[in-house]
N, C-alpha and C positions, 0 to 999 in steps of 0.2 A: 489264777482267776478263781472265785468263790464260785463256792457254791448253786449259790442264787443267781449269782450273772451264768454262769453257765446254762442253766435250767434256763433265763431269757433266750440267751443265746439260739437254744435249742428249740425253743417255743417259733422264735423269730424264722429261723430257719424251716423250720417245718410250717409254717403258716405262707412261706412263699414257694414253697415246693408245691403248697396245696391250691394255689392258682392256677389256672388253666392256662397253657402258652400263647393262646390267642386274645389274650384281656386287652394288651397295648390296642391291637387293631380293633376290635369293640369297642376299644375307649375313644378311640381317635374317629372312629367313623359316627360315632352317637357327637361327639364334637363338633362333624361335618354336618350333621339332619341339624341340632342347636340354631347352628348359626348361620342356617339356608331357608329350613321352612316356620319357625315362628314368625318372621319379615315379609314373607313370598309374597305378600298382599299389600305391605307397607306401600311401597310405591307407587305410583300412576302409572300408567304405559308411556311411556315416549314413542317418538313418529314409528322407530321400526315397528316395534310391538303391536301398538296400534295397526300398523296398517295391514297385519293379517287378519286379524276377524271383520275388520270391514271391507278388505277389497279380495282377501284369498280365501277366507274358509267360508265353504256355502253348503247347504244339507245334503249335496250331493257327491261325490267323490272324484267324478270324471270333472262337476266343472272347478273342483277347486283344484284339479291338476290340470288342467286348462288355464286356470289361474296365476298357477305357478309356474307354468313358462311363457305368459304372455306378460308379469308385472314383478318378477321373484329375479334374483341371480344368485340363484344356490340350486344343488341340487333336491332332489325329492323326498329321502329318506324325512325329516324332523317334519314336514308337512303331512305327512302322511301319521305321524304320529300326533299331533296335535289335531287333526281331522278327528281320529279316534278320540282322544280325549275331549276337545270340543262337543262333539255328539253324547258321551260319556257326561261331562261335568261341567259342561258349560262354557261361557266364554270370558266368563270372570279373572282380575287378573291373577288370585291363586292357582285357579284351575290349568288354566293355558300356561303355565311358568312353574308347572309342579312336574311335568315331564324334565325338564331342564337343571330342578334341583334336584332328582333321583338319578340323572345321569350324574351331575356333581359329584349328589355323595358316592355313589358306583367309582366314581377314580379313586378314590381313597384306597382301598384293596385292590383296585389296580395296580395303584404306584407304588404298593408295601411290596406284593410280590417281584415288580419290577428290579425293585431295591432287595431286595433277598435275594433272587436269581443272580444280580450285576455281583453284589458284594455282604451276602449276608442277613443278620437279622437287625443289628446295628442299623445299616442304613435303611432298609426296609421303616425299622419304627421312626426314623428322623424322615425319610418321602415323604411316608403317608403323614406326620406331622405338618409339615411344610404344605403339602396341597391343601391339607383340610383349613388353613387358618391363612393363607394368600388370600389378600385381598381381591387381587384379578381372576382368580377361581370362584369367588362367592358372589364378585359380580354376576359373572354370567353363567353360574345356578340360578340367580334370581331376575334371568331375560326371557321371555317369550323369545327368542330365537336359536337358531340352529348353534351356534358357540358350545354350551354344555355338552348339547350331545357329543360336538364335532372333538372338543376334548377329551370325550370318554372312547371314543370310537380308534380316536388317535391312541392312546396309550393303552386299548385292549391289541391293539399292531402290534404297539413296540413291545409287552409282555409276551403273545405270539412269538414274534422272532426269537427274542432273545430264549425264548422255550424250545425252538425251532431249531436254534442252536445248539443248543443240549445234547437233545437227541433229535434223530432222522427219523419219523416214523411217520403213517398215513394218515393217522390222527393229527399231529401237530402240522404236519401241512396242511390239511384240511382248515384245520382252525385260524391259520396264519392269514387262509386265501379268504375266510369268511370275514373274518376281521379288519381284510387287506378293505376288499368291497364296501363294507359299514362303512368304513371311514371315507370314502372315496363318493359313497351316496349320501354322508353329513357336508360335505366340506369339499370342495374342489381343490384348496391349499393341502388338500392330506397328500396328494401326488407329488409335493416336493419330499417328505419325508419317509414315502413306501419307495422312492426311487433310491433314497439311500440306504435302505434297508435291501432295496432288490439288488445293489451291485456291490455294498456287502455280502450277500448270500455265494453271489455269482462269484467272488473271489477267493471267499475259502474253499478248498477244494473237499473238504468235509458237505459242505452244503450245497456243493455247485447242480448235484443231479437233479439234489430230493426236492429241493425249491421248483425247478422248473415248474409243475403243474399248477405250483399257486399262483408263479407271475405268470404264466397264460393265463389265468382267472381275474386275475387283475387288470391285466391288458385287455380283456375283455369286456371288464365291467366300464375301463375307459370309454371304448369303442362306443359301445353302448350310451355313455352320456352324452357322444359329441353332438347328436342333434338336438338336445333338451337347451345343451350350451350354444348351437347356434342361433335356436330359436329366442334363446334368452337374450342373446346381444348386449350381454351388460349392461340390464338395465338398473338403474340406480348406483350405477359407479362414479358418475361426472364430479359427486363431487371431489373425489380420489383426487383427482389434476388438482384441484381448484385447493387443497391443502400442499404447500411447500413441502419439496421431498426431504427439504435438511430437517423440519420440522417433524415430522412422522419418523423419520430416524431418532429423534431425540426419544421422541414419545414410546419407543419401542421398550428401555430398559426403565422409564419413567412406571409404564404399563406394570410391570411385572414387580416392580418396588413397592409403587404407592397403588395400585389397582387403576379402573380407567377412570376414575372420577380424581384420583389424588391431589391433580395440580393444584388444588386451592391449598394444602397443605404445606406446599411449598419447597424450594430446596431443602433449607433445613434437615425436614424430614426425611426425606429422599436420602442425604446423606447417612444418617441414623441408623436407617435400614442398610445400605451402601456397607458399611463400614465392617460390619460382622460378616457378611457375606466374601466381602474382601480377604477378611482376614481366614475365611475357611479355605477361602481358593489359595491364598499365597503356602498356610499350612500346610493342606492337603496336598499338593502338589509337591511341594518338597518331602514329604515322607513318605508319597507315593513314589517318587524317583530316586529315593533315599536307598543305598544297598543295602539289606538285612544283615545284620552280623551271623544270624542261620540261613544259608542258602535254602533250605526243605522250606522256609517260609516265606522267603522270595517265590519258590516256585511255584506254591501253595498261593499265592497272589496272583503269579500272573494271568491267570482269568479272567479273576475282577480288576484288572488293567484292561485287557483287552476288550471285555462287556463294558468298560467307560468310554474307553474309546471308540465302540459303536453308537454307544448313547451320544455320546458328541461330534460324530458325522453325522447323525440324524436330525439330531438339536441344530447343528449349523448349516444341512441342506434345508431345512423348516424354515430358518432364517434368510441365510444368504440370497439362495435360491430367487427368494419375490423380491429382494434387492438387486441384482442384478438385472432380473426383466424389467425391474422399472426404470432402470439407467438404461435401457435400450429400446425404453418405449413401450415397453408393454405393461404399463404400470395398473396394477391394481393392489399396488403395496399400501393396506390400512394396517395400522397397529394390532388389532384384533383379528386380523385372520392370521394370527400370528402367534392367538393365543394357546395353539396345542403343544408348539413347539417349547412351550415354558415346561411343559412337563418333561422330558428328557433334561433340561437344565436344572430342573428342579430335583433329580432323582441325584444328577452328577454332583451338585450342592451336598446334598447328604452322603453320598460315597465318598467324598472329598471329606466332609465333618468328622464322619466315624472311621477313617481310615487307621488299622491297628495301631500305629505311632502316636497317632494325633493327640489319643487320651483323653484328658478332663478338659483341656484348652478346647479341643475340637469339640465338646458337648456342649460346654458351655456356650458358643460361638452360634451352635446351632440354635440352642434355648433363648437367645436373646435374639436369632434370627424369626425362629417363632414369634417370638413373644411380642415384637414390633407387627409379625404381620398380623398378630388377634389383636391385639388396640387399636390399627388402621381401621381393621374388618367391622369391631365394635362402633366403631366411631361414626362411618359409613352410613351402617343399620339404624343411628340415633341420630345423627345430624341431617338435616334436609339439603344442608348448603353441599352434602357429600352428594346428595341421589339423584334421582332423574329429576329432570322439568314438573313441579306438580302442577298437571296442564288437568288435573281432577279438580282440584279448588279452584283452578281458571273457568274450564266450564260453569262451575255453580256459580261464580260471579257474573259469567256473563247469561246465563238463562231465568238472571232476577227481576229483569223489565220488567214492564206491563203492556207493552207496545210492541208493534212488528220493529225487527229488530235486523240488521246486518252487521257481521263479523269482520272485518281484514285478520289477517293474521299473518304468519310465518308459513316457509313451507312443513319445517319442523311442526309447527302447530298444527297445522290439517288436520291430520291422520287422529290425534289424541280426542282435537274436539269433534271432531263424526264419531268418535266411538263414545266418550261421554255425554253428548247429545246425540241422542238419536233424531232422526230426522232432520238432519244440518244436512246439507250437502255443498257443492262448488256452487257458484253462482258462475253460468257460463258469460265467458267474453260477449260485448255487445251489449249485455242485457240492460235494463232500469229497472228498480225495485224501489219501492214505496216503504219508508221508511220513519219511525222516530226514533230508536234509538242509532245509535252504531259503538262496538266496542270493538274496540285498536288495540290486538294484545300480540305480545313479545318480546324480548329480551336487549339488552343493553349488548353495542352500544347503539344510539337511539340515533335518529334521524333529525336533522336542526328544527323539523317541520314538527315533529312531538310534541303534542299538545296544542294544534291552530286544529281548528273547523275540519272537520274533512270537506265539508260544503257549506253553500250560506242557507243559515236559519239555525245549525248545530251550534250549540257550546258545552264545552267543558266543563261534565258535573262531578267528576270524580276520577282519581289515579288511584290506585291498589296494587301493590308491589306483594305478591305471592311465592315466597323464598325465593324469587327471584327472577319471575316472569312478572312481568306488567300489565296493567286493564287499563284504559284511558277507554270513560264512558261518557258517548255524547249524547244528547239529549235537545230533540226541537219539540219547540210547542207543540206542532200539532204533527202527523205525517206527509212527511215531503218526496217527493223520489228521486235518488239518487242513483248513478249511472255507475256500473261496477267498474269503468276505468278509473273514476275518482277514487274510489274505493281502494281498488289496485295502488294509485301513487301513492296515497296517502298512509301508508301503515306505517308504523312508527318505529322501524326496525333496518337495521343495513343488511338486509336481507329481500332473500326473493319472497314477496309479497302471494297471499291467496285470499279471495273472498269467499266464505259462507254466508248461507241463507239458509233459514227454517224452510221446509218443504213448504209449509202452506203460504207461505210471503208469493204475492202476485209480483211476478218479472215480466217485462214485454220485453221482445226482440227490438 
């Protein structure tokens, strides 16, 4: 070698020695803030979102935890955090969905050191790559609900344990039972996966004492929810039953491939993604179960064999677990409360990629597993046809009358248009309201009756298809009153029907 290549050489070398070991994980999480909070505002609210600033958070603390076990089915921690921030910053939708993207970005270094602890520094930087750019992770950074937290809460556990593991000492208990609890007040599905970690604990005989105090802590903080959970009676789960259980099964591995909006994208895609992921699992597996030709480096592994193989009790009681309750009835199996459990699958994904054998094959596998889910994640943030309902340009269509006006809608629609109309509320059963316009908005597919009169004297002055929600606006000469049962049949949607009214519109009983 010359001279001058040497002296590069030498340059090259010392200018990577002189980076700090932490740059991957700084890079990766400044990645995570990227492509969570320049958007956080992009979207409307949809029904859930919406329906906490208008039916749960109120200026006082007691009745919006009143609120939340009398109209909520979660527990209290993420309300009580968005109380604070409400009061703080408003009720705007950056504001209320900026707690949820900074718990987002918080798994990032979650799921590095999860991945460092299991197997290294390899799969540490392929986790935290994978969570920051999954599409199903940057969803729900950018929801006003409990999801973000309930994921971050989840895998400050599983890092807990797996630390827990390590060593035995009063500190990492401690930390394991705070952690155990967080998660337990984001998510009531976090109990499938602290119970695999509790009878993990209870089994190696290394951890069988020291744990004890944290699962008292835990079973306590159980105890503790069951009456919030009784009060709460499930409220907003019906429509669980009313989705097909083969279909939410599908939707499970759809979820974590394409994110929760994906299915427009199509199998194709799905496959795309599918396919590298595939090929890390059938790799990784076989050079994990591979004999080392040095036994000192077999044994030197079998650790990070046995830290996967608690990742994937945990991963698979996260899963299995609300599958089976719902095959015997006790189903409240949504795709989404399903989404912490991606993180343990997601760490075993990169322990499996960077496994010492695997090599350039397994990085590359990972790199194009990345690389699929940031063009999903991109695509999402810029395309409308990816995002929520924009039920924000539906209100501004329908608040451009000139005339007292009545709403049908959806029940999805309620909640959006009371919060971008203020002053909208139900129109109660029974009533009559004095009306010229009336606007019929909701989504495909549509009702035969779409587009007739809702009553006699209205016609048909306009359709407006807004990415993908519909306005059909009627208009009568002069105001007539119409009776909210008309209203009720008439919405133009195969869905359950709701009417609004402007507060000052006269209704008689």
């Amino acid at each position: 070698m010359s001279t001058a290549a040497q002296s590069a050489a030498s340059a090259s070398a010392s200018a990577r020695r002189e980076l700090p070991g932490w740059w991957p994980l700084a890079a990766l999480t400044l990645l995570a803030a990227l492509l969570r909070l320049p958007t956080l505002g992009l979207q409307s609210f949809w029904y859930d979102e919406a329906f906490t600033p208008v039916h749960v958070l109120h200026q006082s603390l007691p009745d919006t935890l009143r609120a939340v076990s009398h109209t909520e089915n979660s527990p209290p921690l993420w309300y009580l955090l968005e109380w604070v921030d409400y009061r703080l910053l408003g009720s705007g939708e950056f504001a209320l969905r900026l707690p949820s993207a900074l718990a987002g970005i918080a798994v990032v270094p979650v799921s590095w050191a999860i991945g460092e602890i299991a197997a290294g520094r390899r799969a540490a930087i392929a986790a935290a790559a994978l969570v920051a750019v999954n599409p199903l992770f940057v969803w729900y950074s950018q929801e006003a609900r409990a999801y973000g937290l309930f994921v971050f809460t989840a895998a400050l556990s599983i890092l807990c344990f797996l630390r827990l593991r390590e060593r035995q000492d009063g500190a990492r208990v401690a930390a394991f039972a705070v952690a155990g609890v967080l998660a337990l007040l984001s998510h009531y599905f976090a109990v499938f996966m602290l119970a695999a970690m509790a009878v993990w604990l209870l089994a190696e005989p290394r951890t069988r004492r020291a744990c004890i105090p944290a699962l008292a802590a835990l079973a306590l903080a159980g105890i503790a929810l069951l009456p919030l959970i009784s009060a709460q009676g499930g409220h907003g789960t019906q429509w669980i039953g009313r989705w097909p259980l083969s279909e939410r099964l599908q939707a499970i591995p759809q979820y974590f491939l394409t994110g929760n909006s994906g299915a427009p994208l199509g199998h194709g895609v799905e496959l795309l993604i599918a396919l590298p992921i595939l090929g890390v699992i059938g790799l990784g597996l076989w050079r994990m179960t591979e004999p080392s030709a040095k036994s000192e480096r077999w044994k030197q592994e079998a650790e990070s064999r046995w830290s996967s193989a608690a990742l994937l009790a945990i991963a698979a009681s996260g899963v299995l677990a609300p599958i089976v309750l719902a095959v015997f009835g006790a189903d409240y199996l949504a795709p989404r409360n399903l989404v912490a459990a991606m993180i343990p699958v997601t760490v075993l994904i990169a322990i499996l990629g960077t496994w010492p054998r695997c090599g350039g094959v397994g990085v590359l596998l990972i790199s194009l597993t990345a690389a699929g889910f940031l063009a999903i994640t991109i695509d999402v943030n810029l395309s409308p046809r990816l995002q929520r309902g924009n039920w924000r340009d539906v209100a501004k269509a329908v608040s451009a009358g000139p005339g007292p006006r009545a709403i049908s809608t959806v029940e999805l629609g309620a909640a959006p248009l009371e919060y971008y109309l203020p002053g909208v509320h139900y129109l109660r059963p029974g009533s009559l309201i004095t009306a010229r316009e009336v606007f019929e908005t909701g989504y495909r597919p549509l009702r035969p009756s779409a587009g007739a009169p809702p009553a006699p004297g209205f016609h048909l002055i306009s359709r407006e298809d807004i990415d993908g929600l519909l306005v059909y606006r009627f208009v009568a000469p002069t105001a007539r009153p119409v009776s909210e049962a008309e209203l009720r049949r008439h919405v133009i949607t195969l869905a359950h029907p709701e009417v609004l009214v402007p507060e000052t519109a006269a209704a008689a009983r």
